[in-house]
N, C-alpha and C positions, 0 to 999 in steps of 0.2 A: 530420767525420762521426762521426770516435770519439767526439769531445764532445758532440755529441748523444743518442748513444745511451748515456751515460756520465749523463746528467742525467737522462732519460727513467728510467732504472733503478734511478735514488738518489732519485728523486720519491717521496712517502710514497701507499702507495694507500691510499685512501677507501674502503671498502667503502658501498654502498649499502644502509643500514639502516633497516628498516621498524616502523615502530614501529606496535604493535598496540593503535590506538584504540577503543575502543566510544562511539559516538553515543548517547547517550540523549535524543534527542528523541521528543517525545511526540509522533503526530499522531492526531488522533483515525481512525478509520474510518467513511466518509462514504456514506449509501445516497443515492442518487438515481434517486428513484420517479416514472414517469411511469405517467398516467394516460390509458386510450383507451374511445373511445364509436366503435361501428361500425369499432371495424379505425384508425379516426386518433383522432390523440395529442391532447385537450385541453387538461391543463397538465400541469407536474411539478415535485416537491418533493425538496428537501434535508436529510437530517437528517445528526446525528453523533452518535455513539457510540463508548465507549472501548474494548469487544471485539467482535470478528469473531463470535463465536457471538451475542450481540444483535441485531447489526446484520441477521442472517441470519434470524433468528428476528421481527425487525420486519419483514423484507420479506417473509416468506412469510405472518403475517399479515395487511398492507395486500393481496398480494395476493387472497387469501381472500376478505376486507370488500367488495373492489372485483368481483367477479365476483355479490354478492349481488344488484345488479342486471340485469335484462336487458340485451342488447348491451352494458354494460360490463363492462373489465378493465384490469388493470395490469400493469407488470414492473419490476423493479428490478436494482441493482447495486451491491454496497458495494466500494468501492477505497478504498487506503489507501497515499499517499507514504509511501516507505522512502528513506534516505540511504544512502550506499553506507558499506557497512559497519556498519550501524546492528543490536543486535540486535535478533531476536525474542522477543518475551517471551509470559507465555502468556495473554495479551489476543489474540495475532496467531493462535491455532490454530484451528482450528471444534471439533473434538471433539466429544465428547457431552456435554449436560449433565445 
């Protein structure tokens, strides 16, 4: 038993060290715009763009465009995959422009 605990305590510790990566992958930010006629959805479209203020700024345009007719409208939503730990850069803000 004393040899055990004799070993256990001559054993070298490891610390768990976490090494502080940043990710830089790019993914673009993706709007995906559906289109409706009477209240139902007819088709719907995919763009990409490199910053969240564009992409925000095309969808409240296409919305705009799409209500110029009667009984149609649109809505949209731009997302955008993050990797854990990946940073944000300032593509990723809305801000003002």
């Amino acid at each position: 038993m004393l040899a055990l605990v004799l070993v256990a305590c001559s054993s070298p510790q490891v610390e768990d060290q976490k090494v502080a990566t940043q990710i830089t992958v790019t993914s673009p930010w993706t709007l995906d715009f559906f289109h409706f006629y009477k209240g139902a959805q007819t088709h719907s479209e995919s763009f990409q763009f490199l910053s969240r203020r564009d992409c925000f700024d095309a969808m409240y345009q296409m919305q705009v465009n799409s209500r110029k007719k009667p009984l149609y409208s649109g809505s949209g939503i731009c997302t955008k995959w993050f990797g854990e730990g990946q940073e944000r850069t300032h593509n990723d803000i809305l801000g003002y422009k």
